[in-house]
N, C-alpha and C positions, 0 to 999 in steps of 0.2 A: 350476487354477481361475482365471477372469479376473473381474472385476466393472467393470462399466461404470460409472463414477461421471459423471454429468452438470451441472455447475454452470451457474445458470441466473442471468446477471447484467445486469438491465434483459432488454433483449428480448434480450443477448448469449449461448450456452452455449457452455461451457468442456466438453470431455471429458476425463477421463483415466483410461486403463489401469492397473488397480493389480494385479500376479498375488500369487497368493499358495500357499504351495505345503500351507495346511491344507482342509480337507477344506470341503465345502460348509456345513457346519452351522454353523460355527466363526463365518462371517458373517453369519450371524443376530443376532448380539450387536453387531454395527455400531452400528444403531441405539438401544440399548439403554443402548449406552454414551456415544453424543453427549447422549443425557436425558440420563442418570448426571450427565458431566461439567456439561451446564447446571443441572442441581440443584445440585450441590457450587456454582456460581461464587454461587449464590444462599444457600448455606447459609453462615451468618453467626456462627452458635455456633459451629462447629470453626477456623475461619477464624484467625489467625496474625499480622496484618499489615492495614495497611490501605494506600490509597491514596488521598491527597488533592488535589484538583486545585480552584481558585475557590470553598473553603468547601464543599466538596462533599468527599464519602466515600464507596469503596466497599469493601467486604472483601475482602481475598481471602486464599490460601494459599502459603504462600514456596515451601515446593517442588515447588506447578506452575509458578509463575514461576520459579524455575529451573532448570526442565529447559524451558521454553518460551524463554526469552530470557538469550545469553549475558553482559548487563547486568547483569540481575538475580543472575544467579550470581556475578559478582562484588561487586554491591552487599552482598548478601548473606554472603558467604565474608569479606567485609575485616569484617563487623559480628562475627566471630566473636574477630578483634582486639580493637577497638573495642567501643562501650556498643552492645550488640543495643537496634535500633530499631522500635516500634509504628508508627507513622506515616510513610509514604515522600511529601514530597512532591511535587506533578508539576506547578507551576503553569504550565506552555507549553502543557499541553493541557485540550484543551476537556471539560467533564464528559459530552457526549454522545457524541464518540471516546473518551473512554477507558472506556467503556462498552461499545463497539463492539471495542476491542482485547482489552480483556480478554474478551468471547462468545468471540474467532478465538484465544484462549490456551488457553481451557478447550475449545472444542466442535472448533476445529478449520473453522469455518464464519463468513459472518457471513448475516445473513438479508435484510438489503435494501440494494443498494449504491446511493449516490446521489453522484452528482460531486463536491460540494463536500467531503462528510464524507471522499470518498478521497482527495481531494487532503491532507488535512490528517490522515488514517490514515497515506498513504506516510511523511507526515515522521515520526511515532510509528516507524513500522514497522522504519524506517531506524534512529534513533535505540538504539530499541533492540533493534535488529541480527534481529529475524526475518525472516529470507529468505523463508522460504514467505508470508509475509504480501505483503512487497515484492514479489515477485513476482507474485501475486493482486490485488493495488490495479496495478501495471504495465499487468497486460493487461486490467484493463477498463479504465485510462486511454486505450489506444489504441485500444480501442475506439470508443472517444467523441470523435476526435479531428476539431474543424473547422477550419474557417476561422479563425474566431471565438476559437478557445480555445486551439490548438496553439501559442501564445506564451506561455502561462502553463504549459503543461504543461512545455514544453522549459527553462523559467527553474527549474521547481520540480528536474528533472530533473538539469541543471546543479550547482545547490545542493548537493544531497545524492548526487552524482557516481554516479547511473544509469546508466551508460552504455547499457545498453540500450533506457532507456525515450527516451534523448537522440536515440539513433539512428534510433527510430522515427519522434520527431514531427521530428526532421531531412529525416527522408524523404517524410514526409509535406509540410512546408514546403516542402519541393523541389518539391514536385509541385504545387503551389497556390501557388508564388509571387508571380503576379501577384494573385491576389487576396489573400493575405495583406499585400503591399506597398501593395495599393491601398486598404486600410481606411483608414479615418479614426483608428484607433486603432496602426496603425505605427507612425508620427513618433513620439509620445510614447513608446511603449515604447520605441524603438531610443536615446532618448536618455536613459532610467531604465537600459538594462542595453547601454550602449556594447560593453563586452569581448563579449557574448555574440551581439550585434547582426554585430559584426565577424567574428566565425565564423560566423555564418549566411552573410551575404553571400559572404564565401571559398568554404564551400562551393555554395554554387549558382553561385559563377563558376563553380568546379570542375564544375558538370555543369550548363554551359551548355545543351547542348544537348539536355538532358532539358528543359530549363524554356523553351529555346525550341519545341519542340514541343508542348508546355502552351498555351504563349500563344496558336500557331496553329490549334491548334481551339478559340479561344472566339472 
C-alpha cells in the first residue's frame, strides 16, 4: 500500500511517498489520530508540565516531548536526578511559535506557514534538535527565496549551521547576483556580517562564470 500525502505550503506542495506494508483499513485511523493528538495538546487536565514563554503558558505532556525532541528527553531524564520541574521556561521564544511548535510535536502538521513565524520556527526547530521540523520550515524557506530576502535566509542558515538550507540560498545568490549586489540594502548587510559577506563573494568568484552569464541576459 502507498499513500500519497500532499503538504500544501502557501501556494507551495510538498509530496511525499509513505509505503506501508499494513493493510488498507489500517489508514483510515490517520486521521483520526492527528484529531486525537490535537485534542490531547489542548487537554490540560492530564497534561504534566508546562511551558512558559513572555508570561504566557501552555500545557503540555513530557512524554510527548520526549519522544518528539531529543532536548527534551534530556531535560527531562537529568530532572529524574535533580528536583522534577512544573514549569519549563523558554523565554527566546515567541508565545505564538511555541504554539506553532508544539501543533508540529503533537499532530505532526502545522496548518498555516507564514515567512516570518518560520524564519523564527527554524531556530526553535534547530534548538531543540527536531529534524523533521527543520527540514519542513527548510523547504518552504527555499521556496520563498528573492532577491529581497535570500540574505537573511543564508545569515539565519549560517547561524544555526544548515548546511543545506546555506547551499541552497548560496545558489540561489549565485544566480541573482547582480541584483542582490545591486540593492540598496547590500552595503549595509555585507558590513553587519563581514565573515559571511566574504564567503559569499569567494564563492561566486568561484563560479564566475555562471554569474557572468546572469548579467548577460539582463
Amino acid at each position: 500500500l502507498a499513500l500519497v500525502c500532499t503538504f500544501f505550503i502557501s501556494r507551495v506542495g510538498f509530496n511525499e511517498i509513505v509505503k506501508c506494508k499494513s493493510n488498507p483499513a489500517s489508514s483510515l485511523s490517520f486521521p483520526n489520530l492527528q484529531k486525537d493528538m490535537r485534542a490531547l495538546l489542548l487537554d490540560e487536565k492530564h497534561a504534566d508540565v508546562k511551558l512558559r514563554t513572555n508570561n504566557h503558558v501552555i500545557s503540555a505532556h513530557r512524554t510527548l516531548l520526549i519522544a518528539r525532541s531529543p532536548v527534551f528527553f534530556a531535560m527531562f531524564d537529568q530532572e529524574m536526578i535533580e528536583d522534577k520541574k512544573d514549569i519549563i521556561d523558554m523565554p527566546d521564544v515567541d508565545p505564538e511559535i511555541l504554539k506553532i511548535f508544539l501543533e508540529f510535536l503533537y499532530t505532526g502538521t502545522i496548518e498555516e506557514f507564514e515567512y516570518d513565524n518560520v524564519l523564527k520556527l527554524l531556530i526553535v526547530a534547530d534548538k531543540y534538535q527536531v529534524s523533521s521540523l527543520c527540514d519542513l520550515c527548510s523547504l518552504f524557506l527555499v521556496s520563498q527565496l528573492t532577491v529581497e530576502n535570500v540574505c537573511e535566509v543564508m545569515r539565519l542558515a549560517d547561524m544555526i549551521n544548515n548546511e543545506s538550507l546555506k547551499t541552497s540560498a548560496m545558489e540561489y545568490l549565485t544566480n541573482h547576483a547582480a541584483e542582490v549586489m545591486g540593492s540598496s540594502d547590500w552595503k549595509g548587510w555585507m558590513e553587519k556580517n563581514q565573515k559571511l559577506s566574504a564567503e559569499i563573494i569567494s564563492d561566486i568568484a568561484a563560479n564566475f562564470s555562471i554569474v557572468s552569464k546572469n548579467i548577460r541576459r539582463k
